[in-house]
N, CA and C atoms of all chains as a GROMACS GRO file, in nm:
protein
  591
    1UNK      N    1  10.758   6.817  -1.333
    1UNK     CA    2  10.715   6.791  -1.469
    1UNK      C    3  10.739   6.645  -1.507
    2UNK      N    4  10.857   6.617  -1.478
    2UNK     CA    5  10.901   6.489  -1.486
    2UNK      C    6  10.802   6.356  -1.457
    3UNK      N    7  10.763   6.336  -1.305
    3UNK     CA    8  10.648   6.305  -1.229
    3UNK      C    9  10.520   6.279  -1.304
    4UNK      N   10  10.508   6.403  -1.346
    4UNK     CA   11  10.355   6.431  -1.393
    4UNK      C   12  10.368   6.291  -1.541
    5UNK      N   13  10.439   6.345  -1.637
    5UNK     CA   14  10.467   6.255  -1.714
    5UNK      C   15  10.474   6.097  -1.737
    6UNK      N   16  10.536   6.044  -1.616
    6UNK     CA   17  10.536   5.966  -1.596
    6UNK      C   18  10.431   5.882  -1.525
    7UNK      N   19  10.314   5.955  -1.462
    7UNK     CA   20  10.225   5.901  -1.433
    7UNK      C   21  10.122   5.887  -1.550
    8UNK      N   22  10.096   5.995  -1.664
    8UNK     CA   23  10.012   5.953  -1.761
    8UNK      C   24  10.033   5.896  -1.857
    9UNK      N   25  10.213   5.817  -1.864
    9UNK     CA   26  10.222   5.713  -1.966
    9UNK      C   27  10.177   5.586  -1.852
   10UNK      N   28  10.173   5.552  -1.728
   10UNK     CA   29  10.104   5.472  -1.665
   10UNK      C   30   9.974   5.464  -1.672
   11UNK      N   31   9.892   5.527  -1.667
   11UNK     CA   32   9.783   5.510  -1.676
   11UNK      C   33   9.723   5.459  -1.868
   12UNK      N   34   9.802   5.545  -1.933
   12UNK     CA   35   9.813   5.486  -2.065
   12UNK      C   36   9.767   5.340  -2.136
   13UNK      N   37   9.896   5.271  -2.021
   13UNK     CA   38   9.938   5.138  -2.126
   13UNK      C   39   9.911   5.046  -1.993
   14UNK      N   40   9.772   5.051  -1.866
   14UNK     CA   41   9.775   4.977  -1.787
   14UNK      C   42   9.705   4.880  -1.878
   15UNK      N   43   9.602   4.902  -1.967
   15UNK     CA   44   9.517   4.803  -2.003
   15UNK      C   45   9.608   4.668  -2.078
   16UNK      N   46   9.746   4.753  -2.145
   16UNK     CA   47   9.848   4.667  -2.236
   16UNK      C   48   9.922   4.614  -2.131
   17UNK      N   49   9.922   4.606  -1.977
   17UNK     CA   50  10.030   4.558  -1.898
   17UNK      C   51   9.973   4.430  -1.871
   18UNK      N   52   9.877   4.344  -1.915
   18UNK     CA   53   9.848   4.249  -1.853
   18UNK      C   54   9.954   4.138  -1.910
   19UNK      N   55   9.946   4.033  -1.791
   19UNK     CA   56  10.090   3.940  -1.815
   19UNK      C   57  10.012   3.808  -1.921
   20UNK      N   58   9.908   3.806  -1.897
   20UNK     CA   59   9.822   3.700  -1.991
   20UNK      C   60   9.704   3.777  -2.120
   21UNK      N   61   9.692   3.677  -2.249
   21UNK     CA   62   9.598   3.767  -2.326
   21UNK      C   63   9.462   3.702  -2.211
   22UNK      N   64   9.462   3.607  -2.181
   22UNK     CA   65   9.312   3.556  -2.104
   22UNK      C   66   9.313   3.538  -1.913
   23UNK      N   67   9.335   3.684  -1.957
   23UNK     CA   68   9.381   3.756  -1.792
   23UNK      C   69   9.268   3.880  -1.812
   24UNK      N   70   9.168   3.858  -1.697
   24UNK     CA   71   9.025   3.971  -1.730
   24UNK      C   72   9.075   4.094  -1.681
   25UNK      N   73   9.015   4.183  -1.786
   25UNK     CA   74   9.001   4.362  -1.785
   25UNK      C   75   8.901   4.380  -1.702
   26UNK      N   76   8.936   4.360  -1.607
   26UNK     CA   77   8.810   4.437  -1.492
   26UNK      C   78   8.767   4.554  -1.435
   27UNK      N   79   8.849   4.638  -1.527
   27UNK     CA   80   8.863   4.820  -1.499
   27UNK      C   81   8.749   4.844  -1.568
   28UNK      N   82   8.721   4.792  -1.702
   28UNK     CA   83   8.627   4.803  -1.810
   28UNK      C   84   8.504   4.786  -1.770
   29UNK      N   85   8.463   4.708  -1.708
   29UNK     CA   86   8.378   4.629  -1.698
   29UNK      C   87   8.299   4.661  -1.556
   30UNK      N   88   8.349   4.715  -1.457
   30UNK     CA   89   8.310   4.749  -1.351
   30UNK      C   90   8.251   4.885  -1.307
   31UNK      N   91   8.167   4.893  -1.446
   31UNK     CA   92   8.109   5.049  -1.405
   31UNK      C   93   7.957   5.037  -1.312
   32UNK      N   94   7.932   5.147  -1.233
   32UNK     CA   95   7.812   5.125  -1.185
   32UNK      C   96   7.717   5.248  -1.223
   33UNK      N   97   7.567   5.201  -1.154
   33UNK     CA   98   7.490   5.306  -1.284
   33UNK      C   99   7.478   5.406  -1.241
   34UNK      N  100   7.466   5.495  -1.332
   34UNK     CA  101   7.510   5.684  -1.304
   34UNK      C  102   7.369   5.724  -1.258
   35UNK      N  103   7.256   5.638  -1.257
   35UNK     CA  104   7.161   5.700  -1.210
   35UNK      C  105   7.106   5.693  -1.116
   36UNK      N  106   7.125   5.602  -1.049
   36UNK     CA  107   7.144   5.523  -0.878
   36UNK      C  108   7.222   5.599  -0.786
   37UNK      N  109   7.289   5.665  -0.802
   37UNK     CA  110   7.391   5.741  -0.680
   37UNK      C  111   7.288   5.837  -0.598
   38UNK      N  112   7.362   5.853  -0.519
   38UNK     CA  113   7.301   6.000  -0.422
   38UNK      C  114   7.279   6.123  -0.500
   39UNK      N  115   7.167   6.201  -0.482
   39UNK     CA  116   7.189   6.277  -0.560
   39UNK      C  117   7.103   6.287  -0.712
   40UNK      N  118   7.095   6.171  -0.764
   40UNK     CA  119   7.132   6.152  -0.895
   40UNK      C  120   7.001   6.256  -0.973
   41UNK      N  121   7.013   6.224  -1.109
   41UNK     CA  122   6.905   6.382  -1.170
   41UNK      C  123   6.800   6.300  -1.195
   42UNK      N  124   6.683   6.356  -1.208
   42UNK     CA  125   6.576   6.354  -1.182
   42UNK      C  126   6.516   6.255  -1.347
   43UNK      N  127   6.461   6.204  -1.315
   43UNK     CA  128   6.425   6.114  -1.486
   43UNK      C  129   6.305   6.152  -1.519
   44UNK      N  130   6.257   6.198  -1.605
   44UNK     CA  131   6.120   6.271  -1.644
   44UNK      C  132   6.133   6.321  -1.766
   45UNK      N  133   6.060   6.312  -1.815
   45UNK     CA  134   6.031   6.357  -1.968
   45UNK      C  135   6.044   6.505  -2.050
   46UNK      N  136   6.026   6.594  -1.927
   46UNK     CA  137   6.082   6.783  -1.947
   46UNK      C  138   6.220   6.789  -1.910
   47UNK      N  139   6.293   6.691  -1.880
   47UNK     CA  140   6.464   6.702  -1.839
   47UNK      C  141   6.505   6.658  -1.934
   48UNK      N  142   6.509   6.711  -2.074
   48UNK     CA  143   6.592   6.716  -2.184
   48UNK      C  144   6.728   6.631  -2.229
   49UNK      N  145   6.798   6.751  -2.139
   49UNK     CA  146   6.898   6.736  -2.168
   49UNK      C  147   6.981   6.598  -2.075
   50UNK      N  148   6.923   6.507  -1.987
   50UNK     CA  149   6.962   6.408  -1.924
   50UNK      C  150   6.912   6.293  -2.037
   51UNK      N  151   6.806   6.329  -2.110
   51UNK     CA  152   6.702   6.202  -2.197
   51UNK      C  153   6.795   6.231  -2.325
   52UNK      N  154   6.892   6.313  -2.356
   52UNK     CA  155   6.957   6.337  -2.468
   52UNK      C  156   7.084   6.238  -2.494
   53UNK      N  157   7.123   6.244  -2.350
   53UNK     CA  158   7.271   6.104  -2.398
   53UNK      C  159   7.242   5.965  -2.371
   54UNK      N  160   7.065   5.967  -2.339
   54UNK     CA  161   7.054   5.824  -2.382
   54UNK      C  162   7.013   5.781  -2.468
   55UNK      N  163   7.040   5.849  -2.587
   55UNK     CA  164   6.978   5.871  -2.751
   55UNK      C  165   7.076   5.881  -2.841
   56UNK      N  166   7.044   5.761  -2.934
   56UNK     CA  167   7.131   5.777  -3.090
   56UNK      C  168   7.102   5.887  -3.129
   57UNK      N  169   7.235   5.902  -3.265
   57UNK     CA  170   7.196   6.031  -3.321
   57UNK      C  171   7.056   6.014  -3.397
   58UNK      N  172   7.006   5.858  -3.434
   58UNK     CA  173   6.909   5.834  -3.500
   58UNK      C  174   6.774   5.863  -3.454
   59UNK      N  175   6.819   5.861  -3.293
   59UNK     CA  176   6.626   5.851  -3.236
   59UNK      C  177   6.675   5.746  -3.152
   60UNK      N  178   6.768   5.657  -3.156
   60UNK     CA  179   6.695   5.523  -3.103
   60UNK      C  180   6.732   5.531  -2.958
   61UNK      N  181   6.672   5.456  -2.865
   61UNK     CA  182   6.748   5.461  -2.735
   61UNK      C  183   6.842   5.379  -2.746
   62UNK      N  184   6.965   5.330  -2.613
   62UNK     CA  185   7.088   5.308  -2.598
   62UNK      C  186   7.084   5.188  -2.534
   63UNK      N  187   7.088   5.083  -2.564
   63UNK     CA  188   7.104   4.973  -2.477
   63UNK      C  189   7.136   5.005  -2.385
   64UNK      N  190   7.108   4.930  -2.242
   64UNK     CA  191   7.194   4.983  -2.129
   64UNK      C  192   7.319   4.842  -2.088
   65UNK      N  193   7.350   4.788  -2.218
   65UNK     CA  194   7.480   4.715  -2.191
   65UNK      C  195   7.585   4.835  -2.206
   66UNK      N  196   7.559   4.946  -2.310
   66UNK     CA  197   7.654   4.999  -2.289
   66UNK      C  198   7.668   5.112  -2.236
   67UNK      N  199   7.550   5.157  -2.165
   67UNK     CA  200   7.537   5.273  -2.060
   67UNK      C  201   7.562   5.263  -1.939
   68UNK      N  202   7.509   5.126  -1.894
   68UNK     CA  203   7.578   5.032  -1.790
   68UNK      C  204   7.448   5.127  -1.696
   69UNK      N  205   7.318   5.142  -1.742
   69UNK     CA  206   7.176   5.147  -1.626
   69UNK      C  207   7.134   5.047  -1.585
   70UNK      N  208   7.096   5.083  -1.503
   70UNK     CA  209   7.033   4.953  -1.396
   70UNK      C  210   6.867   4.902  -1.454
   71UNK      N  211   6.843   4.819  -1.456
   71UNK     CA  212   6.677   4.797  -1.534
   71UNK      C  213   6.611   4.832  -1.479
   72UNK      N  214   6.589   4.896  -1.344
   72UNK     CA  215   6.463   4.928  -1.336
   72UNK      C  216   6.440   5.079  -1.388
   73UNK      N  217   6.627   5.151  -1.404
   73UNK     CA  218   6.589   5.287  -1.466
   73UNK      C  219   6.611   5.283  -1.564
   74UNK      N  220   6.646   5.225  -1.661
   74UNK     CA  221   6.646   5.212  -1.788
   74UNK      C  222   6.475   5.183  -1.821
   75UNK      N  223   6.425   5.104  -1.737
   75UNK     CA  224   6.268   5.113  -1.820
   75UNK      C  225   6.227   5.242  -1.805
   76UNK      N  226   6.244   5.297  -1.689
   76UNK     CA  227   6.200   5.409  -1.672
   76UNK      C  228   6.193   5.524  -1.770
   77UNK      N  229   6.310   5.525  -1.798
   77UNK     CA  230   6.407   5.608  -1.932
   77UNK      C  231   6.328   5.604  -2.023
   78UNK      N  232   6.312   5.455  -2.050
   78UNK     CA  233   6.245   5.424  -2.180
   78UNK      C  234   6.123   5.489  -2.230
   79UNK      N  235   6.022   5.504  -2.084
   79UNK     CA  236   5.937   5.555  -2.060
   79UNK      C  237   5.891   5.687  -2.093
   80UNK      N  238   5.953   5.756  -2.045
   80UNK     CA  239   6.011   5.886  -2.052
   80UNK      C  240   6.048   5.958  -2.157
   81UNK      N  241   6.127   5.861  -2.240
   81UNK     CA  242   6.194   5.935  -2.375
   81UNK      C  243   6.097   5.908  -2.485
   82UNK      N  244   5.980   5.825  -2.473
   82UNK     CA  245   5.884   5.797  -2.507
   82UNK      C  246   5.774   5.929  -2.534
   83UNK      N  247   5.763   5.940  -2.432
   83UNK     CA  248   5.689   6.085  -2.362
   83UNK      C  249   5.700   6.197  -2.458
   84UNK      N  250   5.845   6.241  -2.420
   84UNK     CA  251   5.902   6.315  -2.486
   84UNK      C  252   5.900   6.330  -2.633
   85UNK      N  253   5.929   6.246  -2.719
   85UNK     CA  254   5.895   6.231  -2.822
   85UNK      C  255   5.733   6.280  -2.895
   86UNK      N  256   5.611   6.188  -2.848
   86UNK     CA  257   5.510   6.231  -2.836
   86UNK      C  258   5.535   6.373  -2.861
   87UNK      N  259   5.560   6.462  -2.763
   87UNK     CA  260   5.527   6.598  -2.766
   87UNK      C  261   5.652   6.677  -2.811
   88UNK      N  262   5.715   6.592  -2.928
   88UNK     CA  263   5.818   6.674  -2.986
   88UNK      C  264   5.907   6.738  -2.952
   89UNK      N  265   6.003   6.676  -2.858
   89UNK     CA  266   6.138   6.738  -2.770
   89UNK      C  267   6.204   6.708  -2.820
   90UNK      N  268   6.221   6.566  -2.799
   90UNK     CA  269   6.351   6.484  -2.895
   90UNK      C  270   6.332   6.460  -3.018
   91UNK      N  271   4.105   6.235  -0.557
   91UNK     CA  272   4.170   6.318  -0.600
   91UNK      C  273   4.299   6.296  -0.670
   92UNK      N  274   4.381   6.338  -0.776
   92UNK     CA  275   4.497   6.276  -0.801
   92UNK      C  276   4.562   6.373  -0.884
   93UNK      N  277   4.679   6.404  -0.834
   93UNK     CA  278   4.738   6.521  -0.995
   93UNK      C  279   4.801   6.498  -1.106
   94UNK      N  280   4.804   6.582  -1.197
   94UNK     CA  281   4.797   6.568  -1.287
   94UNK      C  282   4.902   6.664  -1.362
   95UNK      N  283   4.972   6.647  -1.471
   95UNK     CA  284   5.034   6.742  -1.581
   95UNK      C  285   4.979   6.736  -1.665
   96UNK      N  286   4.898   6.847  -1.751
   96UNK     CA  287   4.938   6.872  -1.896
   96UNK      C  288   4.970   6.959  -1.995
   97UNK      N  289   5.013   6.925  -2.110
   97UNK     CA  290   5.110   6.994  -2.173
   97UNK      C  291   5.032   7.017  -2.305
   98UNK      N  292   5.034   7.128  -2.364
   98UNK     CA  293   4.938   7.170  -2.494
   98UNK      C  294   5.067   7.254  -2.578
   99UNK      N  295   5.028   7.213  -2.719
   99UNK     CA  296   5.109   7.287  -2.800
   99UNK      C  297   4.990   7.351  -2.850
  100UNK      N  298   5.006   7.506  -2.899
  100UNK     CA  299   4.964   7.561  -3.009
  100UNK      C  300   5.024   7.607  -3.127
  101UNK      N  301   4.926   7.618  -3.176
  101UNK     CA  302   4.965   7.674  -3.331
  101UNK      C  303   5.057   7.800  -3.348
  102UNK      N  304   5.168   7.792  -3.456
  102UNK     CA  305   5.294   7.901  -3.428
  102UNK      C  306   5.193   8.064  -3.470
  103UNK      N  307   5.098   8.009  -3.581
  103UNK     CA  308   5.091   8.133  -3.647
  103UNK      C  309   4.951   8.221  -3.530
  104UNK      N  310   4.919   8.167  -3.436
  104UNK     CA  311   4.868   8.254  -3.363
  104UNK      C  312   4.896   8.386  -3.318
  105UNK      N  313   4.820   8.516  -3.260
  105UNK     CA  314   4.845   8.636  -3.225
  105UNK      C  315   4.850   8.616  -3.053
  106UNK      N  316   4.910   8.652  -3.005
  106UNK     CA  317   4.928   8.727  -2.848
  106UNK      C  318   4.795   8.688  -2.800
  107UNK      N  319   4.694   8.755  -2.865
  107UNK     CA  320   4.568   8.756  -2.786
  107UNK      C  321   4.490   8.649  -2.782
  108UNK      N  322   4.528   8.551  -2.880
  108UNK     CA  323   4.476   8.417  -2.881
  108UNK      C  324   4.543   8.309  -2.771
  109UNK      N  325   4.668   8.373  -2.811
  109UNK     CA  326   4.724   8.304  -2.675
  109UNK      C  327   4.729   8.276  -2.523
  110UNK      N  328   4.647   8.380  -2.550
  110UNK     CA  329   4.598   8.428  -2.389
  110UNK      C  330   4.464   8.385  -2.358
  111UNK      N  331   4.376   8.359  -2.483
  111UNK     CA  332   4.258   8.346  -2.441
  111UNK      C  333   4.265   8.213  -2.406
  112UNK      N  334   4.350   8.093  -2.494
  112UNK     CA  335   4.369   7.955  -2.493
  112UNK      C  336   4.395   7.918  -2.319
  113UNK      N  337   4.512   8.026  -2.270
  113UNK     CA  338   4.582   7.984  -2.145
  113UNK      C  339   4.455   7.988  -2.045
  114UNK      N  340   4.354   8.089  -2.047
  114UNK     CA  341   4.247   8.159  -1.972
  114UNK      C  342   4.122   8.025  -1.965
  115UNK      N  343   4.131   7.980  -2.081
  115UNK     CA  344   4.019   7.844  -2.133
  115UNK      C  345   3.997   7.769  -2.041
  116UNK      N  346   4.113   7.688  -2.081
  116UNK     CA  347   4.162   7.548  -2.043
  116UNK      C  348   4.140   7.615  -1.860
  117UNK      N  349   4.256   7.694  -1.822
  117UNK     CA  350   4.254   7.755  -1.723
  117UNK      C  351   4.081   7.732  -1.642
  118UNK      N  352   3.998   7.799  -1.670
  118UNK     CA  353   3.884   7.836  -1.621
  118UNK      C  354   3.788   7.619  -1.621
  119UNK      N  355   3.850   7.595  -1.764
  119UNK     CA  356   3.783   7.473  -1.703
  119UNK      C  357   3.810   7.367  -1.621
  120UNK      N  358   3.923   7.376  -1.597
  120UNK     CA  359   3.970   7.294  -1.498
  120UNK      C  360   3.908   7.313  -1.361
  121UNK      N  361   3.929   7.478  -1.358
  121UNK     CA  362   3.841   7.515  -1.201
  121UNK      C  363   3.727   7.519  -1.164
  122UNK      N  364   3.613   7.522  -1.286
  122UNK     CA  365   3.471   7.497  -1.304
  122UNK      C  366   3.446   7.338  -1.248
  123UNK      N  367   3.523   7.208  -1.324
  123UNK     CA  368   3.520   7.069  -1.277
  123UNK      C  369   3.553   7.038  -1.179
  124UNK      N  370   3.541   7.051  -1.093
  124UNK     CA  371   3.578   7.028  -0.930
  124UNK      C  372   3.751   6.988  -0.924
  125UNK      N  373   3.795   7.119  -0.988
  125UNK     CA  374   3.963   7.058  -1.020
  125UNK      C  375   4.035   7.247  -0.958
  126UNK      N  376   4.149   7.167  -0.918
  126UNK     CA  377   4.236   7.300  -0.893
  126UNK      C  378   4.340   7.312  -0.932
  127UNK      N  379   4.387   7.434  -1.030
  127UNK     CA  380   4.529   7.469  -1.098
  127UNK      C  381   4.607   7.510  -0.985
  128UNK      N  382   4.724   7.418  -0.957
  128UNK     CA  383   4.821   7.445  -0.884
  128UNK      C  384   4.934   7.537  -0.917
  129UNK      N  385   4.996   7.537  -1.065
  129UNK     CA  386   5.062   7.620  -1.152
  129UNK      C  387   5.078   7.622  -1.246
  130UNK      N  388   5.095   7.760  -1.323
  130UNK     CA  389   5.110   7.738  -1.507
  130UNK      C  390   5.237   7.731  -1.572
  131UNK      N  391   5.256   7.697  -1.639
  131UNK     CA  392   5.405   7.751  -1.725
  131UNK      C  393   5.408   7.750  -1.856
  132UNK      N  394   5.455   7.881  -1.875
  132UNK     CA  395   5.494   7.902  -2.084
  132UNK      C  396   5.610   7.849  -2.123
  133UNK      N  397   5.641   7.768  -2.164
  133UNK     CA  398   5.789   7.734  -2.202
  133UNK      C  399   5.818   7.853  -2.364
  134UNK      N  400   5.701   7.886  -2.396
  134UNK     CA  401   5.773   7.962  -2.510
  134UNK      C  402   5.768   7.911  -2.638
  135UNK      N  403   5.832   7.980  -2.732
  135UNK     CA  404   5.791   7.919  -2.898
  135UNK      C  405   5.972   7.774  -2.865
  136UNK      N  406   5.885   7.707  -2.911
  136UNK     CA  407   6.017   7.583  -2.927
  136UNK      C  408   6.011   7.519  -3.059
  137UNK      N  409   6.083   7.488  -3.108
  137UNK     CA  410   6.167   7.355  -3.262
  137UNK      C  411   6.103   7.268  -3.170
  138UNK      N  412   6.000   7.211  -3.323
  138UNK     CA  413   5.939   7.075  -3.301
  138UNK      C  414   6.047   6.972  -3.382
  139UNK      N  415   6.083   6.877  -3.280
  139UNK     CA  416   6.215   6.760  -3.339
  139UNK      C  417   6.151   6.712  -3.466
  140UNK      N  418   6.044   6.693  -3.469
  140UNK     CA  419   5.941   6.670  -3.623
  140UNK      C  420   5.848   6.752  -3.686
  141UNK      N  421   5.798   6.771  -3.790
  141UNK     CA  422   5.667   6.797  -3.844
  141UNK      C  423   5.564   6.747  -3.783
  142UNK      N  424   5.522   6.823  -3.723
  142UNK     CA  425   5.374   6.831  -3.656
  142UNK      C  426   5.229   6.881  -3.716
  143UNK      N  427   5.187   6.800  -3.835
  143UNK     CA  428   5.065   6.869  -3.907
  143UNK      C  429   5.110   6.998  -3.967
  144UNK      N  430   5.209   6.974  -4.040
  144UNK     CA  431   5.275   7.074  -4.105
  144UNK      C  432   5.355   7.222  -4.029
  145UNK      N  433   5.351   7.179  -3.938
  145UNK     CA  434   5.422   7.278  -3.855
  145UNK      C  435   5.539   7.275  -3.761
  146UNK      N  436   5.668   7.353  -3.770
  146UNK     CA  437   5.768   7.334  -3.734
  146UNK      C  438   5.811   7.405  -3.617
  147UNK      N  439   5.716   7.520  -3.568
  147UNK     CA  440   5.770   7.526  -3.431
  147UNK      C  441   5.588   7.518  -3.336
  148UNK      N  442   5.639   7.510  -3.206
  148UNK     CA  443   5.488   7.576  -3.133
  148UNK      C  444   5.477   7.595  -3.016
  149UNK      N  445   5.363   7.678  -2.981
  149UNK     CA  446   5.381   7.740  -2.823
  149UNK      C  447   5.331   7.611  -2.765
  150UNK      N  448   5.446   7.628  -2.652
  150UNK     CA  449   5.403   7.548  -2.519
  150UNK      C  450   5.336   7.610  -2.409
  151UNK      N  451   5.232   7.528  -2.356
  151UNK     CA  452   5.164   7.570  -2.192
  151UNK      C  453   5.174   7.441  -2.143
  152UNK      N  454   5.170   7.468  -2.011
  152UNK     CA  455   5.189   7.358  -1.927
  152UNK      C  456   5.113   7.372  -1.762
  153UNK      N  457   5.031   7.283  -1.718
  153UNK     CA  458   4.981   7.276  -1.646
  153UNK      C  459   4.966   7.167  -1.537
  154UNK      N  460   5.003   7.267  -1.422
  154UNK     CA  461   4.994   7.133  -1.314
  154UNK      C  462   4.855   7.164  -1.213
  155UNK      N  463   4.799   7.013  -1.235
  155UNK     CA  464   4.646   7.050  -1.161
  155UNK      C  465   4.645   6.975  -1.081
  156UNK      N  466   4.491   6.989  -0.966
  156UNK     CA  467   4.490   6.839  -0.897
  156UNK      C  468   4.301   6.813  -0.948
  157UNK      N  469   4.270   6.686  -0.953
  157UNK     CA  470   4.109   6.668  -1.008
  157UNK      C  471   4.141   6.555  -1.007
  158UNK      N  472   4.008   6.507  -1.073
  158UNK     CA  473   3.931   6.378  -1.066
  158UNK      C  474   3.936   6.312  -1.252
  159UNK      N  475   3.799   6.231  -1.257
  159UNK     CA  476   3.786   6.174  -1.332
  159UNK      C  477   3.702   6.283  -1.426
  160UNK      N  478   3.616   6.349  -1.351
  160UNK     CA  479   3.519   6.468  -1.453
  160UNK      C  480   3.628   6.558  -1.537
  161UNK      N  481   3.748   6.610  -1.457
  161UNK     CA  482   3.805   6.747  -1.526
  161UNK      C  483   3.856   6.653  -1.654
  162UNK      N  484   3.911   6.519  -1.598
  162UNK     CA  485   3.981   6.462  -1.741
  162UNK      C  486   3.912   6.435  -1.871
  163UNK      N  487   3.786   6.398  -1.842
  163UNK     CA  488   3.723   6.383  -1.948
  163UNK      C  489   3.671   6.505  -2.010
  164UNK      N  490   3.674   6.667  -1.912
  164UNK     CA  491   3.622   6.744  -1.972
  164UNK      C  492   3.721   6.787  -2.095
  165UNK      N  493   3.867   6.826  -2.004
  165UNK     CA  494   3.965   6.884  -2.077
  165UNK      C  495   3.976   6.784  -2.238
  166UNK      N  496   4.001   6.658  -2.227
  166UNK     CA  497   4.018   6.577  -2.336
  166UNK      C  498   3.913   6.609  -2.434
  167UNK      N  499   3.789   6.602  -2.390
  167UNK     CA  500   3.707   6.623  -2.530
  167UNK      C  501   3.681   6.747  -2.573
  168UNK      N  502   3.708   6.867  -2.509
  168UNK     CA  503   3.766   7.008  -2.532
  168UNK      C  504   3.878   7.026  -2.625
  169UNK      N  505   4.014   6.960  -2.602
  169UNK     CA  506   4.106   6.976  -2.670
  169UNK      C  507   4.108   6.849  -2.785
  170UNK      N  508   4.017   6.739  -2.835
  170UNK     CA  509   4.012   6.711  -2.940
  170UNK      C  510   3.972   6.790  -3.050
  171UNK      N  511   3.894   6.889  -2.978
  171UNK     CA  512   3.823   6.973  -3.081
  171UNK      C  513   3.860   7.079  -3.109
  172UNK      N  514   3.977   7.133  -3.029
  172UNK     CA  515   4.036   7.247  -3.036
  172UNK      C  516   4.119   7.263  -3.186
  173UNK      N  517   4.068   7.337  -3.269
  173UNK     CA  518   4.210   7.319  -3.380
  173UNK      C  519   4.296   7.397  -3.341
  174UNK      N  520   4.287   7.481  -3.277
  174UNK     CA  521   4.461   7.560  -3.265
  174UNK      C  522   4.523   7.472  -3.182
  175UNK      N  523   4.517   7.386  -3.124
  175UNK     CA  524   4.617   7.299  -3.067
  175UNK      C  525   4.635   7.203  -3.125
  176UNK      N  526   4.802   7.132  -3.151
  176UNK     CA  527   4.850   7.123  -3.245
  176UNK      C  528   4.831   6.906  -3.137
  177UNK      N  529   4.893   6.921  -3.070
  177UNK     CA  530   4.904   6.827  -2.954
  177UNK      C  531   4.876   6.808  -2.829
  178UNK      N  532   4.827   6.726  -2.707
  178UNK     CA  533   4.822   6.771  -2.592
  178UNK      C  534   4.888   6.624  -2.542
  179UNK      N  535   4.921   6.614  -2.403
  179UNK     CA  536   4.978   6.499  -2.369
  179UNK      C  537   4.926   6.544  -2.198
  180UNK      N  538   4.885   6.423  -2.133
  180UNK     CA  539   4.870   6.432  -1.966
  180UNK      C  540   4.936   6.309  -1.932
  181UNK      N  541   4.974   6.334  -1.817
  181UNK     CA  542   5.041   6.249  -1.681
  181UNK      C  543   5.062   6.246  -1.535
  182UNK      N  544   4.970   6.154  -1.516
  182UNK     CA  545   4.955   6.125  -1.384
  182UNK      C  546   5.042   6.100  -1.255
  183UNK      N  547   5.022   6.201  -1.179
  183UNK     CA  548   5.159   6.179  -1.092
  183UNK      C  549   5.115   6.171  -0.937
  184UNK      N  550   5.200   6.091  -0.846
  184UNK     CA  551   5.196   6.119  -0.716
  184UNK      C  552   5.202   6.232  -0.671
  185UNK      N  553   5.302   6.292  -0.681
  185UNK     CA  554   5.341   6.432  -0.596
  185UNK      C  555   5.396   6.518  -0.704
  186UNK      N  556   5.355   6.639  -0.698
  186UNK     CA  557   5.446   6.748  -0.819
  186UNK      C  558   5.528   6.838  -0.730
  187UNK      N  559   5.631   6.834  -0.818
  187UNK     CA  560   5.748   6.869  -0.771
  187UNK      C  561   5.751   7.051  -0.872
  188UNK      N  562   5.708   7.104  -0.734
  188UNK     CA  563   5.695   7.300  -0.807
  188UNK      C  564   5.802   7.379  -0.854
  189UNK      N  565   5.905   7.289  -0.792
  189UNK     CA  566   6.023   7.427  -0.751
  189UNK      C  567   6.119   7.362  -0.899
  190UNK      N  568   6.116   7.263  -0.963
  190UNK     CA  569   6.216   7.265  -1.070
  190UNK      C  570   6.090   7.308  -1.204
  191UNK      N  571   6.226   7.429  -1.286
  191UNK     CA  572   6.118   7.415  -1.397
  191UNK      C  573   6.257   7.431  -1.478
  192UNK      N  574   6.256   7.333  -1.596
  192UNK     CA  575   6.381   7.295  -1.721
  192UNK      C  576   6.381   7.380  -1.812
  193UNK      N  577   6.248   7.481  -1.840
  193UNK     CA  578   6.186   7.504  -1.937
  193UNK      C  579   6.205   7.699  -1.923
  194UNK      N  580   6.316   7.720  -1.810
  194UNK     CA  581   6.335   7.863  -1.789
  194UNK      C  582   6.422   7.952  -1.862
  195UNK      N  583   6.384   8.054  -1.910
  195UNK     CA  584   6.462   8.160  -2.011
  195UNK      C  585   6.506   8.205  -1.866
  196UNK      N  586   6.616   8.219  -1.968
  196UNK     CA  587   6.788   8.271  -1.893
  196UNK      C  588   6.780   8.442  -1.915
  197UNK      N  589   6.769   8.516  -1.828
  197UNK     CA  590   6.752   8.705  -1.895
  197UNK      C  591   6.931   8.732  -1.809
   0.00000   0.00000   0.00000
């Protein structure tokens, strides 16, 4: 129990352990895009629920500074959620 | 040759039997135009995310074909004129992919 504890106040306060304020967060920053992997789900305009978390609650789509997509699937997306719309999904 | 999706809403307040005749329509003209229906699908009554010509839900059909330039122009100026359809949307695709469908009731 002890153990356990002590590893999730580490993980906690790694971002607060840096020894400089202008010492880079590179944990943050180093994401890669979720739609590029092996595997990854299918991008198309009847897949709902994948075209849903790249959507404000407003309608709008999501920058991909902070989705962290790659541009050629983010246009894609764009494309797509486009579509969708049209025929009243989203 | 090149395939094709499309997707038709109808009108909520339709009967069963209209619904069937709509699916049978479209259906028959595609195969008359030197075009072939590969598969159909009902997705069912769905929530339109908007007002659609005053209407808030509507049946979906969905169709995957393969044809030319004749079936497109037939189906399009068919379904401008259709009033029970509320919307239609097509898209052109390389290869259709049969075996996923998003749009399946869970029994």
């Amino acid at each position: 129990m002890k153990r356990k504890n002590k590893k999730f106040q580490k993980r906690g306060t790694s971002s607060l352990n840096k020894l400089s304020l202008f010492q880079k967060n590179d944990s943050k920053f180093s994401k890669k895009c979720p739609l590029s992997i092996k595997n990854a789900p299918v991008i198309d305009y009847k897949n709902i629920n994948l075209l849903k978390k790249y959507i404000s609650d407003n309608g709008k789509i999501i920058s991909s500074k902070i989705t962290s997509v790659s541009f050629s699937k983010q246009k894609k997306l764009a494309k797509e959620i486009k579509k969708a719309k049209i025929l009243g999904l989203l | 040759m090149a395939f094709y999706e499309n997707t038709i809403i109808a009108r909520q307040d339709l009967a069963e039997k209209d619904l069937i005749a709509i699916k049978e329509k479209y259906n028959e003209i595609i195969n008359k135009t030197s075009g072939k229906v590969v598969k159909i699908e009902e997705w069912g009554l769905l929530n339109l995310a908007q007002k659609i010509k005053n209407y808030k839900k509507g049946f979906y059909i969905h169709y995957k074909f393969e044809g030319n330039k004749e079936t497109l122009n037939e189906i399009t100026n068919k379904l401008k004129i259709d009033s029970s359809v509320i919307r239609y949307l097509t898209v052109k695709y390389k290869e259709l992919d049969i075996k996923n469908e998003f749009f399946k009731k869970d029994n």
